[in-house]
N, C-alpha and C positions, 0 to 999 in steps of 0.2 A: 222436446220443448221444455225448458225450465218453466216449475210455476210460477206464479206471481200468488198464487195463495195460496195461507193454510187456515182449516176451518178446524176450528177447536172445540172440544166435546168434555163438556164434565161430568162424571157420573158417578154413583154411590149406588151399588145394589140394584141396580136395572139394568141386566144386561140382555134381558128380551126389546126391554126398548132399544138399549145401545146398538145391539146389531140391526134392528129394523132401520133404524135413523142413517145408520153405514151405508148399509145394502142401500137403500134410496137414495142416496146421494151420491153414490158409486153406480146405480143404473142411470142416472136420468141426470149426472152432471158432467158436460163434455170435455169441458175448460179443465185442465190438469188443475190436480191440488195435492199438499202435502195435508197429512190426516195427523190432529195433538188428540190424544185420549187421558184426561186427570180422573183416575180412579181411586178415591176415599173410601173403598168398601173395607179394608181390611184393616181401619182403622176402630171399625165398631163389629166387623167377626171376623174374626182372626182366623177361623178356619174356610175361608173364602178362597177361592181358584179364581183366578182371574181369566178370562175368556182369549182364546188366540186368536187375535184380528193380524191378518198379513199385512204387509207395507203403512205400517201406524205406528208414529211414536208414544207407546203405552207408557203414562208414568203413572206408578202408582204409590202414595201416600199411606203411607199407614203405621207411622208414628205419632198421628195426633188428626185431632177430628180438625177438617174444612169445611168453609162455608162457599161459597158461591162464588165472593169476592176472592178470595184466596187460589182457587181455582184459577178464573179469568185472569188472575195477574202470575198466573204458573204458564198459561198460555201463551199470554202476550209475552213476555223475559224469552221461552221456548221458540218462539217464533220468528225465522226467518227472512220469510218471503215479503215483499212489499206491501202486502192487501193481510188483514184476517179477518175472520169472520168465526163469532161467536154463536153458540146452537145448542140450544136444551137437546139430553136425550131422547125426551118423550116430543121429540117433534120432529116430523118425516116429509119428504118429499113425493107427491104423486103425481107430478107433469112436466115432459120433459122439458131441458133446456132451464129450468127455475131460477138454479145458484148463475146460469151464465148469465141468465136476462140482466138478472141482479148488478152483477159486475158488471155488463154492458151499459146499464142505467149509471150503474159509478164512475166509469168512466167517462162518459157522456157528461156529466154534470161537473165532472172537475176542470172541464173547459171551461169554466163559468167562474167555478169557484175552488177557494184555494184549502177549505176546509168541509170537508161536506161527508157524510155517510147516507149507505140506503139499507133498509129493511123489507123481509118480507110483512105481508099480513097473513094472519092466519086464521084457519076455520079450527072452532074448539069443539073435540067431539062431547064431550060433558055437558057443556050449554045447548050442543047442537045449532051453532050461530057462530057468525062470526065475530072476530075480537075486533074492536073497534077501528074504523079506518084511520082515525090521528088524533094525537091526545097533545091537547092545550095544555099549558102552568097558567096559571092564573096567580097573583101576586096583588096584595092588598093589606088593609090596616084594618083592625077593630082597638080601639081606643088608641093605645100606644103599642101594641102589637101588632108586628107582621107575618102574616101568613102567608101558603102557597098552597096551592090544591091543583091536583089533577083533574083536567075535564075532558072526559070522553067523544069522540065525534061520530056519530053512527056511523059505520060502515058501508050498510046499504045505502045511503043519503049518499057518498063519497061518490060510489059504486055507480049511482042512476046521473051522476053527472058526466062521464064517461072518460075518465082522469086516469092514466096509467101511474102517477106518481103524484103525494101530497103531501105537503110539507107538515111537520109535526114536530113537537118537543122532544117526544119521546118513541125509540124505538122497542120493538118486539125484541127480546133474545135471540134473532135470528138476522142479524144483520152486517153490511161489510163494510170496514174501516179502514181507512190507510195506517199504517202502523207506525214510520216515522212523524207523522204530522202531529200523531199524539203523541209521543214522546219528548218530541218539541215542547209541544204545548204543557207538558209535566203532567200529563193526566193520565190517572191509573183508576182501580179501582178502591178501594177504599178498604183495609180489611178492618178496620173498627166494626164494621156495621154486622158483621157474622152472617147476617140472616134477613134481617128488614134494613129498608129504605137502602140497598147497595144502587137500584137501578135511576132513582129518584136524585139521590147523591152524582152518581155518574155523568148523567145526560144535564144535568144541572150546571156542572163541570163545563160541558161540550157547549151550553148556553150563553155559559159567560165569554166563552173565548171566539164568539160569534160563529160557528160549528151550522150548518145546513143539515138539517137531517129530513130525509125522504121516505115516505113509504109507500112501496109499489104494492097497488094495488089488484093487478092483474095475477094469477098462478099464484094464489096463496095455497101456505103449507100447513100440513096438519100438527094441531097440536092437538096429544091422548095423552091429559094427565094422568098418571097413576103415584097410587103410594109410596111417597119420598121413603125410604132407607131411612136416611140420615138426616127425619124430621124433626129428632130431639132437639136437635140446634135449635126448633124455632122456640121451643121454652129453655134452654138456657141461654138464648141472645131474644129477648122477647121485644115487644113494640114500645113499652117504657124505655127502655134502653136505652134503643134505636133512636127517637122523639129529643131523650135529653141528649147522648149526641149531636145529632142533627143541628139541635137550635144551638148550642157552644160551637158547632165550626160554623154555619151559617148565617147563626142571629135570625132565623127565620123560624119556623112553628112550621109543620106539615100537617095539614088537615087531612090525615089518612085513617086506615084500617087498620094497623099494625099491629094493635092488641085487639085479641077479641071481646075481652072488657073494656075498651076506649076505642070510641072512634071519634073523639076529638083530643084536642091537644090539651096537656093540663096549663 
Protein backbone atom coordinates (compact mmCIF):
# COMPACT_ATOMS: atom_id res chain seq x y z
CA UNK A 1 0.00 0.00 0.00
CA UNK A 2 1.43 3.42 -1.12
CA UNK A 3 1.63 5.97 1.76
CA UNK A 4 -0.13 9.03 1.78
CA UNK A 5 2.38 10.34 4.53
CA UNK A 6 5.59 11.28 5.59
CA UNK A 7 6.43 12.57 9.02
CA UNK A 8 9.47 14.63 9.24
CA UNK A 9 12.04 14.83 12.03
CA UNK A 10 14.60 17.63 12.70
CA UNK A 11 17.37 17.05 14.83
CA UNK A 12 20.80 18.35 16.02
CA UNK A 13 22.64 16.18 18.50
CA UNK A 14 19.88 14.07 20.16
CA UNK A 15 20.04 11.05 18.78
CA UNK A 16 18.85 9.28 22.10
CA UNK A 17 15.81 11.15 21.68
CA UNK A 18 15.79 10.57 17.79
CA UNK A 19 15.64 7.01 17.92
CA UNK A 20 13.21 6.79 20.85
CA UNK A 21 10.75 9.29 18.83
CA UNK A 22 11.40 6.38 15.60
CA UNK A 23 11.07 3.25 17.52
CA UNK A 24 7.39 4.86 18.96
CA UNK A 25 6.15 5.73 15.99
CA UNK A 26 7.25 2.58 14.23
CA UNK A 27 5.59 0.46 17.06
CA UNK A 28 2.37 1.92 17.65
CA UNK A 29 1.77 3.57 13.98
CA UNK A 30 -0.12 1.31 11.56
CA UNK A 31 -1.12 3.56 8.60
CA UNK A 32 2.22 3.25 6.38
CA UNK A 33 4.59 6.39 6.33
CA UNK A 34 7.47 7.45 4.61
CA UNK A 35 10.28 8.61 7.59
CA UNK A 36 12.42 12.57 6.51
CA UNK A 37 15.30 12.78 9.13
CA UNK A 38 17.15 16.81 8.78
CA UNK A 39 20.34 16.33 10.81
CA UNK A 40 22.39 19.80 11.70
CA UNK A 41 24.72 17.96 14.05
CA UNK A 42 27.63 18.10 11.96
CA UNK A 43 27.43 21.49 11.35
CA UNK A 44 28.48 22.48 14.93
CA UNK A 45 30.91 19.01 15.58
CA UNK A 46 32.36 17.83 12.81
CA UNK A 47 33.50 14.83 14.40
CA UNK A 48 29.99 13.55 14.72
CA UNK A 49 28.67 9.99 13.24
CA UNK A 50 25.47 10.02 12.24
CA UNK A 51 23.25 7.16 13.56
CA UNK A 52 21.88 4.32 11.01
CA UNK A 53 18.10 4.43 10.99
CA UNK A 54 16.96 1.81 8.20
CA UNK A 55 14.19 2.89 5.46
CA UNK A 56 14.54 6.86 6.39
CA UNK A 57 15.61 9.43 4.15
CA UNK A 58 18.69 10.90 6.28
CA UNK A 59 19.74 14.36 5.20
CA UNK A 60 22.26 15.76 6.82
CA UNK A 61 23.41 19.49 6.71
CA UNK A 62 26.55 20.33 7.70
CA UNK A 63 27.66 23.13 5.74
CA UNK A 64 26.04 25.83 7.76
CA UNK A 65 24.11 25.96 11.04
CA UNK A 66 19.83 25.59 10.74
CA UNK A 67 17.23 26.86 12.69
CA UNK A 68 13.90 25.04 12.99
CA UNK A 69 12.33 26.97 10.04
CA UNK A 70 15.04 25.78 7.72
CA UNK A 71 14.63 22.51 8.61
CA UNK A 72 10.73 22.21 8.14
CA UNK A 73 10.93 23.83 4.80
CA UNK A 74 13.91 20.91 3.88
CA UNK A 75 11.01 18.79 4.77
CA UNK A 76 8.26 20.00 3.29
CA UNK A 77 10.42 20.58 -0.67
CA UNK A 78 11.61 16.55 0.38
CA UNK A 79 8.28 15.46 0.71
CA UNK A 80 6.33 13.48 -1.46
CA UNK A 81 3.31 11.97 -0.28
CA UNK A 82 -0.14 13.87 0.05
CA UNK A 83 -0.28 14.38 4.15
CA UNK A 84 3.11 15.48 6.34
CA UNK A 85 3.34 15.69 9.38
CA UNK A 86 5.94 17.70 11.47
CA UNK A 87 7.51 16.31 14.98
CA UNK A 88 10.11 17.37 17.44
CA UNK A 89 12.60 14.75 18.33
CA UNK A 90 12.22 14.90 21.93
CA UNK A 91 8.47 13.90 21.54
CA UNK A 92 7.42 10.14 21.48
CA UNK A 93 4.51 8.26 21.15
CA UNK A 94 3.11 5.81 23.95
CA UNK A 95 -0.62 4.57 22.70
CA UNK A 96 -1.39 2.84 20.12
CA UNK A 97 -3.06 3.80 16.89
CA UNK A 98 -2.12 7.82 17.88
CA UNK A 99 -0.58 9.18 14.32
CA UNK A 100 -3.63 6.89 12.71
CA UNK A 101 -6.37 8.44 15.10
CA UNK A 102 -4.75 11.60 14.00
CA UNK A 103 -5.14 11.18 10.26
CA UNK A 104 -8.31 9.61 10.67
CA UNK A 105 -9.61 12.96 12.42
CA UNK A 106 -7.88 14.70 9.14
CA UNK A 107 -9.60 13.07 7.14
CA UNK A 108 -12.91 13.17 8.65
CA UNK A 109 -12.75 16.91 8.79
CA UNK A 110 -11.81 17.66 5.20
CA UNK A 111 -15.27 16.47 4.39
CA UNK A 112 -16.29 19.64 5.99
CA UNK A 113 -13.55 21.77 5.03
CA UNK A 114 -11.28 22.58 2.34
CA UNK A 115 -8.34 23.84 4.53
CA UNK A 116 -7.83 22.36 7.76
CA UNK A 117 -4.98 20.51 9.97
CA UNK A 118 -4.91 18.45 13.21
CA UNK A 119 -2.61 18.14 16.02
CA UNK A 120 -1.70 15.99 18.85
CA UNK A 121 -1.78 17.41 22.51
CA UNK A 122 0.85 16.69 24.65
CA UNK A 123 1.75 15.68 28.20
CA UNK A 124 5.36 17.64 29.19
CA UNK A 125 7.36 15.51 31.42
CA UNK A 126 9.38 18.88 32.76
CA UNK A 127 6.19 20.55 34.01
CA UNK A 128 4.63 17.14 34.63
CA UNK A 129 1.21 18.47 33.22
CA UNK A 130 -0.06 18.90 30.29
CA UNK A 131 0.51 21.67 27.46
CA UNK A 132 -2.50 23.41 27.13
CA UNK A 133 -5.52 22.10 25.22
CA UNK A 134 -5.90 25.18 22.63
CA UNK A 135 -4.23 28.36 22.26
CA UNK A 136 -6.28 31.58 21.22
CA UNK A 137 -4.44 35.02 19.20
CA UNK A 138 -5.90 37.69 20.66
CA UNK A 139 -5.57 40.95 18.52
CA UNK A 140 -5.87 44.49 19.77
CA UNK A 141 -4.83 48.27 20.03
CA UNK A 142 -3.12 50.30 22.85
CA UNK A 143 -3.01 53.84 21.63
CA UNK A 144 -2.04 53.42 17.94
CA UNK A 145 -0.43 50.24 18.21
CA UNK A 146 -1.40 46.83 17.42
CA UNK A 147 -0.69 43.83 19.31
CA UNK A 148 -1.31 39.97 19.26
CA UNK A 149 -0.76 37.74 22.14
CA UNK A 150 -1.09 34.09 22.67
CA UNK A 151 -3.58 32.82 25.20
CA UNK A 152 -3.48 29.56 26.66
CA UNK A 153 -6.80 27.24 27.19
CA UNK A 154 -6.29 24.77 30.11
CA UNK A 155 -6.17 21.48 29.18
CA UNK A 156 -7.80 19.82 31.81
CA UNK A 157 -10.82 22.41 31.43
CA UNK A 158 -10.90 20.96 27.45
CA UNK A 159 -10.52 17.56 28.81
CA UNK A 160 -13.60 17.64 31.64
CA UNK A 161 -15.78 18.74 28.86
CA UNK A 162 -15.40 15.35 27.13
CA UNK A 163 -14.23 16.91 23.47
CA UNK A 164 -12.08 14.61 21.30
CA UNK A 165 -11.10 17.65 19.00
CA UNK A 166 -10.84 21.61 19.61
CA UNK A 167 -10.54 24.10 17.59
CA UNK A 168 -7.42 26.44 18.15
CA UNK A 169 -5.08 29.01 16.60
CA UNK A 170 -2.22 27.37 17.07
CA UNK A 171 -0.84 23.79 16.85
CA UNK A 172 1.82 21.62 18.84
CA UNK A 173 4.88 20.53 16.63
CA UNK A 174 3.31 17.41 16.24
CA UNK A 175 0.83 17.78 13.73
CA UNK A 176 -0.80 16.72 10.05
CA UNK A 177 -1.10 18.91 7.06
CA UNK A 178 -1.99 18.49 3.62
CA UNK A 179 0.92 19.43 1.59
CA UNK A 180 -0.51 20.62 -1.76
CA UNK A 181 -3.09 22.95 -0.12
CA UNK A 182 -0.28 24.81 1.44
CA UNK A 183 1.60 25.15 -1.33
CA UNK A 184 -1.27 26.61 -3.01
CA UNK A 185 -1.82 28.87 -0.42
CA UNK A 186 2.30 30.07 -0.84
CA UNK A 187 2.83 29.18 2.79
CA UNK A 188 6.22 28.04 4.10
CA UNK A 189 8.00 28.58 6.92
CA UNK A 190 9.78 31.53 7.35
CA UNK A 191 13.55 31.26 7.63
CA UNK A 192 14.08 34.91 8.63
CA UNK A 193 13.10 34.06 12.08
CA UNK A 194 16.16 31.44 12.93
CA UNK A 195 14.98 30.79 16.12
CA UNK A 196 11.91 32.79 17.76
CA UNK A 197 8.44 33.56 16.60
CA UNK A 198 8.89 30.80 13.42
CA UNK A 199 5.67 29.03 14.95
CA UNK A 200 3.65 32.17 15.85
CA UNK A 201 4.56 33.56 12.12
CA UNK A 202 3.37 30.27 10.66
CA UNK A 203 0.12 29.42 12.00
CA UNK A 204 -0.56 33.12 11.69
CA UNK A 205 -0.09 32.51 7.87
CA UNK A 206 -2.77 29.40 8.10
CA UNK A 207 -5.00 32.24 10.00
CA UNK A 208 -5.16 34.52 7.39
CA UNK A 209 -5.98 32.03 4.60
CA UNK A 210 -8.95 30.80 6.71
CA UNK A 211 -7.00 27.41 7.69
CA UNK A 212 -9.21 25.14 10.61
CA UNK A 213 -6.87 23.89 12.93
CA UNK A 214 -7.84 21.05 15.52
CA UNK A 215 -6.48 19.73 18.45
CA UNK A 216 -7.23 16.12 19.46
CA UNK A 217 -7.40 15.90 22.61
CA UNK A 218 -7.55 12.25 23.42
CA UNK A 219 -3.82 10.00 23.12
CA UNK A 220 -1.68 12.83 23.78
CA UNK A 221 2.07 12.30 23.19
CA UNK A 222 4.94 12.86 25.19
CA UNK A 223 7.06 15.65 25.04
CA UNK A 224 10.90 15.04 27.36
CA UNK A 225 12.60 18.34 26.55
CA UNK A 226 16.13 17.90 26.89
CA UNK A 227 19.29 20.18 25.94
CA UNK A 228 19.10 21.65 22.56
CA UNK A 229 22.73 20.98 20.68
CA UNK A 230 22.24 23.69 18.57
CA UNK A 231 21.00 26.26 21.32
CA UNK A 232 23.47 28.89 20.32
CA UNK A 233 21.06 29.81 17.66
CA UNK A 234 18.84 31.05 20.35
CA UNK A 235 21.53 33.96 21.16
CA UNK A 236 22.68 34.56 17.74
CA UNK A 237 18.79 34.98 16.38
CA UNK A 238 17.77 36.36 19.74
CA UNK A 239 13.94 37.79 20.61
CA UNK A 240 14.98 41.50 19.62
CA UNK A 241 15.45 40.36 16.29
CA UNK A 242 12.68 38.20 15.93
CA UNK A 243 10.06 41.13 17.53
CA UNK A 244 11.62 43.75 14.95
CA UNK A 245 10.90 41.35 12.22
CA UNK A 246 7.79 40.27 12.98
CA UNK A 247 6.31 43.97 13.21
CA UNK A 248 8.00 45.00 9.41
CA UNK A 249 6.33 41.90 7.84
CA UNK A 250 3.26 42.00 9.90
CA UNK A 251 2.73 45.61 11.24
CA UNK A 252 1.77 43.83 14.31
CA UNK A 253 3.95 43.84 17.97
CA UNK A 254 3.87 40.12 19.63
CA UNK A 255 3.41 40.40 23.27
CA UNK A 256 5.67 37.41 23.85
CA UNK A 257 8.70 35.89 25.80
CA UNK A 258 11.26 35.89 23.22
CA UNK A 259 13.99 37.71 24.93
CA UNK A 260 14.61 36.85 28.36
CA UNK A 261 15.31 40.45 29.15
CA UNK A 262 11.80 41.55 27.41
CA UNK A 263 8.78 40.32 27.73
CA UNK A 264 7.09 43.10 26.17
CA UNK A 265 7.38 44.57 23.02
CA UNK A 266 9.63 47.72 22.73
Amino acid sequence: MKPELTIGIGTCGRTRLLRRCINSLRKYTHIPFKLIVVDNTKAFYSKYIPPRIPSCEYIEIIDKKIGCTETNNIILDRCETDYLMHIDDDVYVRDDFTVDKLFMSLKKLEKEYDRVAVGASWYDTYYKSFRHGSMKYIIGYNNDKKYIKKVPVDFKFIQSLNLELVETDELLHSFIIRKDTLLADNIRWDNNFKWKGDRLDFFLQLKNKRWKLYQRILNPMIHDPQPLKYGSLSYEFNGDEAIEYFYKKWNIYPIVGWNKFQDKPR
